[in-house]
VEXDREN-2710 file (C-alpha; in Angstrom, 1 decimal):
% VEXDREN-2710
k/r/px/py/pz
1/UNK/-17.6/25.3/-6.4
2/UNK/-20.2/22.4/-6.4
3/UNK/-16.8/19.9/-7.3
4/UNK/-14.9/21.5/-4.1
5/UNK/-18.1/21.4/-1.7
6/UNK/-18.6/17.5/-3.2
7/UNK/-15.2/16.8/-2.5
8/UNK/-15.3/18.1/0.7
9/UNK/-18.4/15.5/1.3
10/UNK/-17.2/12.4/0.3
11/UNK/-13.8/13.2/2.3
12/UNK/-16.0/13.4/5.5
13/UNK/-18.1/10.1/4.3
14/UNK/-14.7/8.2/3.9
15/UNK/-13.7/9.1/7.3
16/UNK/-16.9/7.7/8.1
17/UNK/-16.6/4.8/6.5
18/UNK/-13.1/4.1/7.5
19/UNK/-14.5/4.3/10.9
20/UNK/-16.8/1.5/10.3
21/UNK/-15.0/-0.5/8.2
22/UNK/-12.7/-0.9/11.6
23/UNK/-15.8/-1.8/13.6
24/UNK/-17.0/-4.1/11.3
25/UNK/-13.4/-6.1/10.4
26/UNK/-13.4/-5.4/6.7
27/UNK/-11.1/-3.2/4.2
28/UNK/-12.2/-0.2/3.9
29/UNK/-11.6/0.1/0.1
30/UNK/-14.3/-2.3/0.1
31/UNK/-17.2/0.1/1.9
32/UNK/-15.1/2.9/-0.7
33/UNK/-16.0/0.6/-3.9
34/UNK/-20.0/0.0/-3.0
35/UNK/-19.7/4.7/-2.1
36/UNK/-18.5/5.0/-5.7
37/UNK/-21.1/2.6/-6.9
38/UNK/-23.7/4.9/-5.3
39/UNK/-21.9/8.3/-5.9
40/UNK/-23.2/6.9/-9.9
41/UNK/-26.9/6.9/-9.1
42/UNK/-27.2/10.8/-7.3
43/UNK/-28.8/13.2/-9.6
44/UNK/-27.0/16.0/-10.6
45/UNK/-23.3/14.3/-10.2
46/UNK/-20.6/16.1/-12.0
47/UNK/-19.4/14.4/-15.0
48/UNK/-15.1/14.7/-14.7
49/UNK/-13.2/13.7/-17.3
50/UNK/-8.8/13.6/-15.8
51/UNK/-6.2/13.7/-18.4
52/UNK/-4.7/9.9/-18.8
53/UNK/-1.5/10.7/-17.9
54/UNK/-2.3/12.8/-15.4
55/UNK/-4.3/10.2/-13.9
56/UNK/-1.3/7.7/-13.8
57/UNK/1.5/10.5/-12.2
58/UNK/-1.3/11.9/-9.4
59/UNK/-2.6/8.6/-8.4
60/UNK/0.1/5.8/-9.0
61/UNK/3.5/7.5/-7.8
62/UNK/2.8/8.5/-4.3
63/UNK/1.0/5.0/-3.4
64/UNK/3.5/3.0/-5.2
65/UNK/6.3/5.2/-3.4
66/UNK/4.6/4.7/-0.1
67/UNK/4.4/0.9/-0.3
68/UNK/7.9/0.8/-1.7
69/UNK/9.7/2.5/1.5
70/UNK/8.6/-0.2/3.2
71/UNK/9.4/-2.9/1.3
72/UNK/11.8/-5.5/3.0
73/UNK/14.5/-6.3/0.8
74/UNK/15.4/-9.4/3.2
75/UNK/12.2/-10.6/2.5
76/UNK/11.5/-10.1/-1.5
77/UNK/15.1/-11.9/-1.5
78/UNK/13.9/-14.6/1.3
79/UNK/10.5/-15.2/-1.2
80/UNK/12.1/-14.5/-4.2
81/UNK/10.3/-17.7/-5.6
82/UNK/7.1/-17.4/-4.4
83/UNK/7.0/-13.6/-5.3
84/UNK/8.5/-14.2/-9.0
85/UNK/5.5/-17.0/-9.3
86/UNK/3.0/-14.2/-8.3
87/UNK/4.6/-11.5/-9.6
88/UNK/5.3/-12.3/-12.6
89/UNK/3.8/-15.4/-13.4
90/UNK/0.2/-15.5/-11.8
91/UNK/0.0/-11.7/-13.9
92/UNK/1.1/-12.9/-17.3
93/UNK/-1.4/-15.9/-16.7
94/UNK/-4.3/-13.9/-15.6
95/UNK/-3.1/-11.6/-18.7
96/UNK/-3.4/-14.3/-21.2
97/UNK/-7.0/-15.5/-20.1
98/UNK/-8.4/-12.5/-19.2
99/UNK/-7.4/-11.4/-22.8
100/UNK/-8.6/-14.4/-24.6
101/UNK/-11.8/-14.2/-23.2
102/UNK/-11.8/-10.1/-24.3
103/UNK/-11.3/-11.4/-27.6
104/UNK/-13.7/-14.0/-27.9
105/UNK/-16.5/-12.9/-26.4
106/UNK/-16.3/-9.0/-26.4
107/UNK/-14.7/-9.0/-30.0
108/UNK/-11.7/-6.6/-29.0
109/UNK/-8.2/-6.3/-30.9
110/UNK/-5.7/-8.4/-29.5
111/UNK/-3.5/-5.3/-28.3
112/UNK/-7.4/-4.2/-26.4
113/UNK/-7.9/-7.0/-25.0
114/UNK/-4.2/-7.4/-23.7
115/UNK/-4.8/-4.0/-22.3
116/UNK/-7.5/-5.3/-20.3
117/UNK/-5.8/-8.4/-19.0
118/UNK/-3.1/-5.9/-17.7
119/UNK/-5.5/-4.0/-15.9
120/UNK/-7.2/-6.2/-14.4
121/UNK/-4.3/-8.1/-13.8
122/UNK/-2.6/-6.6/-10.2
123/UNK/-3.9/-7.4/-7.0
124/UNK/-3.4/-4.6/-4.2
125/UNK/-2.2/-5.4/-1.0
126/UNK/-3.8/-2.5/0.6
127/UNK/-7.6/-3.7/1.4
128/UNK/-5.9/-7.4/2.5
129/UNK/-3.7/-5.9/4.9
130/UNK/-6.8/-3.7/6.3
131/UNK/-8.0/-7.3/7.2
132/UNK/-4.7/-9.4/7.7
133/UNK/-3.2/-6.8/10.1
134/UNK/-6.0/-7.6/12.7
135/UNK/-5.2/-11.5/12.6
136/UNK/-2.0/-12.9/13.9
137/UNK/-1.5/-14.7/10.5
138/UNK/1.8/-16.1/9.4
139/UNK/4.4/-13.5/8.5
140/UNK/5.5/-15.3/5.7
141/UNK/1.6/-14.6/4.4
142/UNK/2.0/-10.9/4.5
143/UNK/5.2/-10.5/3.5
144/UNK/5.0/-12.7/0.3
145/UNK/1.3/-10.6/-0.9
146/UNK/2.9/-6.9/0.2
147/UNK/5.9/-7.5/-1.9
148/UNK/3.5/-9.0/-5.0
149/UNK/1.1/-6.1/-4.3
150/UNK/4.6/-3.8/-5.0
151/UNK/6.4/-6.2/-7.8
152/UNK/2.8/-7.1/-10.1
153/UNK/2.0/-3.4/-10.5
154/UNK/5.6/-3.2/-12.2
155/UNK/4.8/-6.2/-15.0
156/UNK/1.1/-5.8/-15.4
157/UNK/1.8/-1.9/-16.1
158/UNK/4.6/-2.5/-18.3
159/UNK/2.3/-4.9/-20.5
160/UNK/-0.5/-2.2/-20.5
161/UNK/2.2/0.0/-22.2
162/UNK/3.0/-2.1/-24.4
163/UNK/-0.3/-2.9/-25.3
164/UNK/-1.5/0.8/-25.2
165/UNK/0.9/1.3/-27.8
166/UNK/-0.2/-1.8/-30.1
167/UNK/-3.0/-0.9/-30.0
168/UNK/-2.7/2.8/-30.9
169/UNK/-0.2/1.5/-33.7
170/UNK/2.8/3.1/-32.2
171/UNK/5.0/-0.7/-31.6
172/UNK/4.5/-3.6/-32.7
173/UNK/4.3/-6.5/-30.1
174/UNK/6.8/-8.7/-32.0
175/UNK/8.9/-5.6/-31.1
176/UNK/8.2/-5.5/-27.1
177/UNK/11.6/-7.9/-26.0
178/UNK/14.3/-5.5/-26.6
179/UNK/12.1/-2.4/-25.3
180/UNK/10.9/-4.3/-22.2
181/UNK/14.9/-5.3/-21.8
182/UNK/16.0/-1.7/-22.4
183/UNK/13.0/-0.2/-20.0
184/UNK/14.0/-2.2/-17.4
185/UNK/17.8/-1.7/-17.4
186/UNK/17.1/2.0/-17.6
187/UNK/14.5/2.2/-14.8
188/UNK/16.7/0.1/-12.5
189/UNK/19.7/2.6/-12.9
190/UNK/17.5/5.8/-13.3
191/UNK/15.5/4.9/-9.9
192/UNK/18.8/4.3/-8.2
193/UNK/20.9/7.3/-9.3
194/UNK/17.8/9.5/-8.7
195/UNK/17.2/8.5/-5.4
196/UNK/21.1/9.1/-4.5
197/UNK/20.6/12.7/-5.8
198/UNK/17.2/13.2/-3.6
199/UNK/19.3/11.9/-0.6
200/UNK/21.6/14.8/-1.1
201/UNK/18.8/17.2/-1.6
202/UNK/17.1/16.1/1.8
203/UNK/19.6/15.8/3.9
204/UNK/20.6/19.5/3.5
205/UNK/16.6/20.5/4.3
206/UNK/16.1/20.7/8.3
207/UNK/12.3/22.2/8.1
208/UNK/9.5/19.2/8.1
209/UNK/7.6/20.9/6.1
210/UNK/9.6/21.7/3.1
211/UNK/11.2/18.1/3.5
212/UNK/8.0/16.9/2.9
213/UNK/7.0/19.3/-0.2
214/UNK/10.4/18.1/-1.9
215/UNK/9.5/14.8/-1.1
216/UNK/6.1/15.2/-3.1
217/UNK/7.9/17.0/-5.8
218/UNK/10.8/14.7/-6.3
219/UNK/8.1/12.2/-6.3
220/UNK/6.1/13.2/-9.4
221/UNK/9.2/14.3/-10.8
222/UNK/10.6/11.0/-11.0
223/UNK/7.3/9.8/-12.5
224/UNK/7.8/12.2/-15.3
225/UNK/11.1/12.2/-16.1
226/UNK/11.1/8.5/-16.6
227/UNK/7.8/8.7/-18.7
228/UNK/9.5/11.3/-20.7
229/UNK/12.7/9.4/-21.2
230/UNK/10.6/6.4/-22.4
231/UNK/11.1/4.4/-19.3
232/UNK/9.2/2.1/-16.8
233/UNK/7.7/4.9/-14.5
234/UNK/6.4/2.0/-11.7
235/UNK/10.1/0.3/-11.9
236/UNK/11.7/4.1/-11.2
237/UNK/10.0/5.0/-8.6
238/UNK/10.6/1.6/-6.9
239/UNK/13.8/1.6/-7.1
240/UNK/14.3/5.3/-6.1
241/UNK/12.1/4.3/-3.1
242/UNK/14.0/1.3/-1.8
243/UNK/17.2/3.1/-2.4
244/UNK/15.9/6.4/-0.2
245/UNK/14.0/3.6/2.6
246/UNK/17.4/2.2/2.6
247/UNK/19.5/5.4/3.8
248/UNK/16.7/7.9/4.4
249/UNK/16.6/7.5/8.4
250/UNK/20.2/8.1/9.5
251/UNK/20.1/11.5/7.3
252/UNK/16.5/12.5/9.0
253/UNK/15.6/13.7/11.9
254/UNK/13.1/12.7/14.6
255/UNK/10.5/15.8/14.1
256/UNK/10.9/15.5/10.0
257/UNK/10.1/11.8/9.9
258/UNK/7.4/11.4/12.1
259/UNK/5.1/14.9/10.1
260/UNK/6.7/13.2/6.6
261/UNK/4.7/9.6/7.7
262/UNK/1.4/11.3/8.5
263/UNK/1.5/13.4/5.4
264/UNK/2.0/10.5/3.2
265/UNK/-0.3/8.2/5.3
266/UNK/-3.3/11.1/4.6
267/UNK/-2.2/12.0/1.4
268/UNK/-2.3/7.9/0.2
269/UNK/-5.7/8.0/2.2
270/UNK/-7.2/11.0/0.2
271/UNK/-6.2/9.8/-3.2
272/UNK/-7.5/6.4/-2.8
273/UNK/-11.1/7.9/-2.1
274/UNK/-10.9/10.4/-5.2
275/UNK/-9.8/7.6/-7.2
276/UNK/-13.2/5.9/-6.5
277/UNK/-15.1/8.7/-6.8
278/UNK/-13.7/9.2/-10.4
279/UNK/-14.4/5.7/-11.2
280/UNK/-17.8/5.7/-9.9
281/UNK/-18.5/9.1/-11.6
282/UNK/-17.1/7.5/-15.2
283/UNK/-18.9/4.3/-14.9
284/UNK/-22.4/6.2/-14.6
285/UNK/-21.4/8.1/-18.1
286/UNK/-20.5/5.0/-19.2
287/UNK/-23.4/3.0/-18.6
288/UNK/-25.4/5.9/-20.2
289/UNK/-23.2/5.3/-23.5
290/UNK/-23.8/1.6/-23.3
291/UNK/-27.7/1.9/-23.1
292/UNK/-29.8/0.2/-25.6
293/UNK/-28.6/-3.8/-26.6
294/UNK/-25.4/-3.5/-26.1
295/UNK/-26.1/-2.3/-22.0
296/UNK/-26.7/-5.9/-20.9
297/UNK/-23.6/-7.7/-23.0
298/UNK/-21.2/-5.1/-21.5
299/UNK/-22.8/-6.4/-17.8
300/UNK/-22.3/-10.2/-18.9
301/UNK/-18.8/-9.7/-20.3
302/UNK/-18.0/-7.9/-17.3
303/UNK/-19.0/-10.2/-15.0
304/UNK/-17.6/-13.1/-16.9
305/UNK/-14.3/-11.1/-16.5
306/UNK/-14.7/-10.8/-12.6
307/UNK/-15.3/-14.4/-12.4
308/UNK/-12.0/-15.2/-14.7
309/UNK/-10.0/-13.0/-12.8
310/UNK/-11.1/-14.7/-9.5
311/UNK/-10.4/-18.2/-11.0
312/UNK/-7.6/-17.4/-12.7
313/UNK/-5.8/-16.6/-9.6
314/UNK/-7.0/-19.4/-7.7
315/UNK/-5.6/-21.8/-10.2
316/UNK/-2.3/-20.7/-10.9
317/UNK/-1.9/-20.4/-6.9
318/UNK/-3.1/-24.0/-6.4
319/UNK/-0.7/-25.0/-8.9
320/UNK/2.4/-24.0/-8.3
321/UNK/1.9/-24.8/-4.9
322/UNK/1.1/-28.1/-5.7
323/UNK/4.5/-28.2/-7.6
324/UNK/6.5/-26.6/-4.9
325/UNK/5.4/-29.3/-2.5
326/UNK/5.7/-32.2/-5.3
327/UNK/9.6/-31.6/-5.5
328/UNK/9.7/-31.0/-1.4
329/UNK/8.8/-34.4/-1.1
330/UNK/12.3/-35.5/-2.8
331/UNK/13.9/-32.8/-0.4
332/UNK/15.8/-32.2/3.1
333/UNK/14.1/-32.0/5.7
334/UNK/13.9/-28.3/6.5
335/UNK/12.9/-27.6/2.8
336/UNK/9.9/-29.9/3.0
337/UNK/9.1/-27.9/6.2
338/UNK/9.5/-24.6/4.6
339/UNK/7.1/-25.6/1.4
340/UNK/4.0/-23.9/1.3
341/UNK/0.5/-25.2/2.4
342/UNK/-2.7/-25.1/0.8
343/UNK/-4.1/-23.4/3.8
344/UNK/-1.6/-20.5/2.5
345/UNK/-2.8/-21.0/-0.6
346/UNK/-6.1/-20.4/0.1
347/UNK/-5.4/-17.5/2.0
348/UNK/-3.2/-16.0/-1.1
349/UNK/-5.3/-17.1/-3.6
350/UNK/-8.5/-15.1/-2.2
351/UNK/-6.7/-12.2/-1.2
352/UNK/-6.8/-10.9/-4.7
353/UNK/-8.7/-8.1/-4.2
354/UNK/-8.2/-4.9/-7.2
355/UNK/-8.0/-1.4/-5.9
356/UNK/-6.5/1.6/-6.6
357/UNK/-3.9/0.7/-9.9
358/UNK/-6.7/-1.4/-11.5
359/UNK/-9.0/2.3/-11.0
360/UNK/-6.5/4.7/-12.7
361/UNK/-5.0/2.3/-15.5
362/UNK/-8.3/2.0/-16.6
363/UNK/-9.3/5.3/-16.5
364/UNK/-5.9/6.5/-17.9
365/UNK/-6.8/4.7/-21.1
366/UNK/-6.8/6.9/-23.9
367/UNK/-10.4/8.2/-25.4
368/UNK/-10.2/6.4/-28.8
369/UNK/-8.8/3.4/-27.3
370/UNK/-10.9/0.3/-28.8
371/UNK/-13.1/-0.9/-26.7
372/UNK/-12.5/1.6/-24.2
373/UNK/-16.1/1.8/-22.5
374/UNK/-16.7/-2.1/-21.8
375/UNK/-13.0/-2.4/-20.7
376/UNK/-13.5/0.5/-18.3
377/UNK/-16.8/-1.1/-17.0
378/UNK/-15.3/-4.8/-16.7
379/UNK/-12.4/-3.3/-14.8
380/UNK/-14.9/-1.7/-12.3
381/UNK/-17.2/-4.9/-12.0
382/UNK/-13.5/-6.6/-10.9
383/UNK/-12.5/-3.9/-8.3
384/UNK/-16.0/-3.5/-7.1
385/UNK/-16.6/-7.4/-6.9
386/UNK/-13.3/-8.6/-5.6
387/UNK/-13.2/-6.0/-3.0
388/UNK/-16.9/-6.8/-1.6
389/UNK/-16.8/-10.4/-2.7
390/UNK/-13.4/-11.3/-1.5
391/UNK/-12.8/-8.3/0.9
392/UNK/-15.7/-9.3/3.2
393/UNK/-15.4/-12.6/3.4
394/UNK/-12.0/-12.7/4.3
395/UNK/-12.4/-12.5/8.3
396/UNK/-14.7/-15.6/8.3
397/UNK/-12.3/-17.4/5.9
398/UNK/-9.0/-16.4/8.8
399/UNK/-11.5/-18.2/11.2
400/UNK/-11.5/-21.2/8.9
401/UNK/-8.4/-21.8/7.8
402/UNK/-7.3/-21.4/11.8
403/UNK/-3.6/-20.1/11.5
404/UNK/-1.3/-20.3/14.5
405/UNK/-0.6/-17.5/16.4
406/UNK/3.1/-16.0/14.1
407/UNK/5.4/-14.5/17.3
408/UNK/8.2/-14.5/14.6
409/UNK/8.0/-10.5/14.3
410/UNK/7.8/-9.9/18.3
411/UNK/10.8/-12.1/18.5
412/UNK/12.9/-10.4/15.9
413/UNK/11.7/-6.9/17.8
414/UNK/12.7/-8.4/21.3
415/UNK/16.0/-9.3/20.4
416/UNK/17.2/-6.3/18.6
417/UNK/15.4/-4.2/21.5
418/UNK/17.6/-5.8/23.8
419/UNK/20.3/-5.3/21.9
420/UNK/19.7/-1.6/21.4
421/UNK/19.2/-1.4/25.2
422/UNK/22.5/-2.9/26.1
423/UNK/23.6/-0.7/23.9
424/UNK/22.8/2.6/25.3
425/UNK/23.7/0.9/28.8
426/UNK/26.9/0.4/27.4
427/UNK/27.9/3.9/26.3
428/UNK/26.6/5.3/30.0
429/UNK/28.2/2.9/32.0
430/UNK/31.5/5.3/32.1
431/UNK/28.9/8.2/33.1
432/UNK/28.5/8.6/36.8
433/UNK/26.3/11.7/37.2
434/UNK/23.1/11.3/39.1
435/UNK/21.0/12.2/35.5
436/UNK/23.3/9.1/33.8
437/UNK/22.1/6.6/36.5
438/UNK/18.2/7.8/35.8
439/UNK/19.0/7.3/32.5
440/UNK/20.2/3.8/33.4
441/UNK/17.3/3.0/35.1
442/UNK/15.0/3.8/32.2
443/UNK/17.0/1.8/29.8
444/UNK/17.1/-1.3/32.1
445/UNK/13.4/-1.2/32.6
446/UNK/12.8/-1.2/29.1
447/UNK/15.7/-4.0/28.3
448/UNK/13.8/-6.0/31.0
449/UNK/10.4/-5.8/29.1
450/UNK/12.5/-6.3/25.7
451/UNK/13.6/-10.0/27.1
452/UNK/10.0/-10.8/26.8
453/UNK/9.1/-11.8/23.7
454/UNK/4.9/-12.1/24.6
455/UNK/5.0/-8.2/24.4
456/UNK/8.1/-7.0/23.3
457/UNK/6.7/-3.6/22.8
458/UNK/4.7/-3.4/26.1
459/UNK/5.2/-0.4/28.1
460/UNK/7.1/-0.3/31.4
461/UNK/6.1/1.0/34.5
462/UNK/8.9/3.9/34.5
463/UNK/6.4/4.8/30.9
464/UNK/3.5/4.7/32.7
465/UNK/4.2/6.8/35.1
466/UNK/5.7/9.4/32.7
467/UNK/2.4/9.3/30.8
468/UNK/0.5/9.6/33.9
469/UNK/2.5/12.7/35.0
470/UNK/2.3/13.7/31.1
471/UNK/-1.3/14.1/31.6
472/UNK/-1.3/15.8/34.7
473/UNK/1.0/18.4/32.8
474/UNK/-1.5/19.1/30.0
475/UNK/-3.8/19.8/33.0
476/UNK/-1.9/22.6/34.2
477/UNK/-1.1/23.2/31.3
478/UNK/-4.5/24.3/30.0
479/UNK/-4.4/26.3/33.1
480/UNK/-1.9/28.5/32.5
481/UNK/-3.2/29.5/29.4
482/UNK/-6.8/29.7/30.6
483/UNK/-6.1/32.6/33.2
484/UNK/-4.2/34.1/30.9
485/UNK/-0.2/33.9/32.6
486/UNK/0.8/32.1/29.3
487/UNK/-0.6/33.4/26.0
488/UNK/-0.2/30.8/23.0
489/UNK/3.5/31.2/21.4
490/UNK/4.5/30.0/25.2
491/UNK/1.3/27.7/24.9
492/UNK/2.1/26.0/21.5
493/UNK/5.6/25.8/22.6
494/UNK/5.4/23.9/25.3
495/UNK/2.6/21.9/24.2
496/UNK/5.0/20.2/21.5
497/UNK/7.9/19.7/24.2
498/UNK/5.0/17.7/26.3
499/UNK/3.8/15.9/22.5
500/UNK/7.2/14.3/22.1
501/UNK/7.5/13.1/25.7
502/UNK/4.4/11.9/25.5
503/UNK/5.7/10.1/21.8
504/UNK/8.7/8.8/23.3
505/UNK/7.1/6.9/26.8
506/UNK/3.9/5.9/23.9
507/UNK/4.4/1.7/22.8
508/UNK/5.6/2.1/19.1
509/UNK/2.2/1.7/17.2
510/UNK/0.0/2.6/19.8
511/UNK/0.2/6.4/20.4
512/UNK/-2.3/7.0/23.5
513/UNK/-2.2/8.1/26.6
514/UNK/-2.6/5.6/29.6
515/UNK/-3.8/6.5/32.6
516/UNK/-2.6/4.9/36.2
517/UNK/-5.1/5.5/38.6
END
């Protein structure tokens, strides 16, 4: 019972802090990091252990299926180099100095200290777009750090496993080629053919609610079926999520997909505040083990690690950029005006902020793993540091580095609006009811606003007015109910007939009522 009440506390006190994280222009998962930090020091904390694998199936797979479904597939093709460089490259890099500095200094096995360079490895994309998604920075910015965020997690995990196992004595790393090879083949053909299967399920499931439980199920069930099969879990369920994002919204309706994206929005919420609770709860016990001498060389060596880590990322960023715009020079034109700047650089290079993969891996490592308590702490010291180091500073550095204003977004939504207008204009013009020319006249207004790229999504006046009546509705309403004509089946019902009204004349993103006085 004291778990479920504590639970229930740090919930509220995320909430809270997600509140003023928004006030105060920083990620959240930063204010989460320094709560974990101080969950540590509170007398009479639980100590909770969580099964390894368990750890990796309940916290990975939902977040990694979330960000996947909205992966563009235009635009990991469009970046392709820049996100292979990042990816792949800037991970195995970061890998490889993070682990010769585990070896030297902390004295641990090669496959341990591999391990470690693999967790520590991935950078999340979640706490930079809680800052990026308030700046108008170039598109090309985002885009290129979501699809890293989704493609590291895939390589740095698939080295972990392969160090994992070298270290417990179960492969040999002169053995990891033709596993890696075979992993990857499977997982890309396993994530596809399962997500055709879950498309079939779904699309025979009208009721929100158990669309959403399947979802979840199918989910995990992926996660575990490739584990069990000896494949790349992460690479599964990316592929099964690009392959359901892909299909997914001409199969579902209106009322399933708009309760299936606030589940998964609170449901990626939730786990990412138990997943620092956890840590900060296991770095206290941790701490407690490493007391005595060895207490303040497990502080230095993690630190050193966070400043690697930082550095590492830097560099390699730096570099190939440098590189990219070396052979530009010897180029057209347009490719020289496509290169990348160092003010991008920058930009990429600080966002590297660890979060939620970089918790579980670490905590997922087994109990005997060598080394386990100072690679568990170093990880923390990373997440903790990058996201309060590099997470806060992050506004002031935007303000800096001075980006213009990116309209490239409003300008793909004003054109295809348009397009979608004329569209429905097209298929009514052979109507001639008096409803049809209504209709007309609320798809002209909103074609008119569409041919303005400024504010492509701004609402019309016809919207205005609807949401001014909507209110006025509510009000009566309430009424209705209050004096007892309606009771609250007829309540309820008509309350969600007035919700979707209110949805459709509501800007997409900004779900509020306006008022017109």
């Amino acid at each position: 019972m004291a778990l479920f009440e504590l639970t229930l506390i740090l919930l509220l006190t995320a909430v809270a802090l997600t509140a003023l994280s928004r006030r105060l222009e920083i990620p959240y998962p930063s204010l989460l990091a320094l709560a974990g930090v101080a969950i540590a020091f509170v007398p009479g904390a639980p100590v909770i252990e969580i099964d390894p694998e368990l750890a990796l199936a309940l916290f990975i797979a939902p977040v990694l299926l979330d960000a996947a479904y909205d992966t563009s597939l235009r635009d990991l093709k469009r970046y392709r180099l820049s996100l292979v460089l990042l990816a792949l490259g800037a991970v195995v890099f970061t890998t490889l100095v993070v682990a010769f500095v585990g070896w030297k200094m902390a004295g641990l096995p090669i496959a341990a200290a591999v391990a470690l360079g693999a967790i520590v490895a991935p950078p999340d994309a979640v706490a930079a777009s809680a800052v990026l998604g308030q700046f108008k920075v170039p598109y090309r910015l985002t885009a290129i750090l979501q699809g890293e965020s989704l493609l590291n997690d895939a390589t740095a995990l698939l080295i972990y496993r392969l160090a994992v196992s070298a270290a417990l004595g179960s492969i040999l790393l002169s053995n990891a080629i033709p596993v890696v090879l075979l992993s990857t083949i499977g997982s890309l053909a396993a994530g596809y053919v399962l997500g055709r299967v879950s498309l079939l399920t779904l699309s025979r499931i009208d009721d929100a609610a158990s669309s959403t439980v399947v979802q979840f199920a199918g989910t995990f069930g992926v996660w575990i079926l490739a584990d069990r099969l000896g494949l790349s879990a992460i690479i599964t369920i990316v592929v099964y999520a690009i392959t359901i994002a892909r299909s997914a919204p001409r199969r579902m309706s209106a009322r399933r997909r708009v309760s299936t994206y606030s589940v998964w929005e609170s449901a990626v919420f939730v786990l990412n505040v138990l997943a620092f609770v956890l840590m900060g709860l296991q770095a206290r016990s941790i701490v407690g083990r490493l007391s005595g001498d060895g207490q303040g060389g497990a502080f230095l060596f993690a630190a050193t690690v966070l400043v690697v880590v930082i550095l590492a990322r830097l560099v390699w960023v730096a570099s190939y950029v440098a590189i990219i715009r070396w052979f530009a020079r010897f180029g057209a034109e347009d490719r020289r005006r496509e290169a990348p700047t160092f003010r991008g650089a920058v930009l990429v290079g600080w966002c590297g902020m660890r979060g939620l993969v970089t918790l579980v891996v670490a905590i997922a490592l087994p109990a005997g793993f060598p080394g386990r308590d100072p690679i568990v702490l170093a990880a923390f010291a990373v997440v903790l540091g990058t996201l309060v180091l590099q997470g806060m500073t992050l506004k002031p550095l935007l303000r800096i580095l001075n980006f213009e204003r990116d309209t490239s977004v409003d300008r793909e939504v004003a054109q295809a609006r348009v397009a979608v207008m004329q569209a429905a204009l097209d298929v009514l013009s052979r109507k001639t009811s008096a409803a049809a020319a209504v209709v007309r006249e609320q798809y002209e207004a909103q074609r008119q606003i569409a041919e303005n790229p400024e504010d492509a999504q701004a609402a019309t006046e016809y919207d205005r007015l609807r949401l001014y009546a909507i209110n006025r509705q509510r009000d009566t309403l309430e009424e209705l109910r209050s004096n007892g004509t309606i009771g609250d089946e007829a309540y309820h019902r008509l309350e969600e007939e007035i919700d979707w009204a209110e949805l459709a004349a509501s800007p997409a993103g900004r779900f509020q009522p306006l008022t017109t006085d």
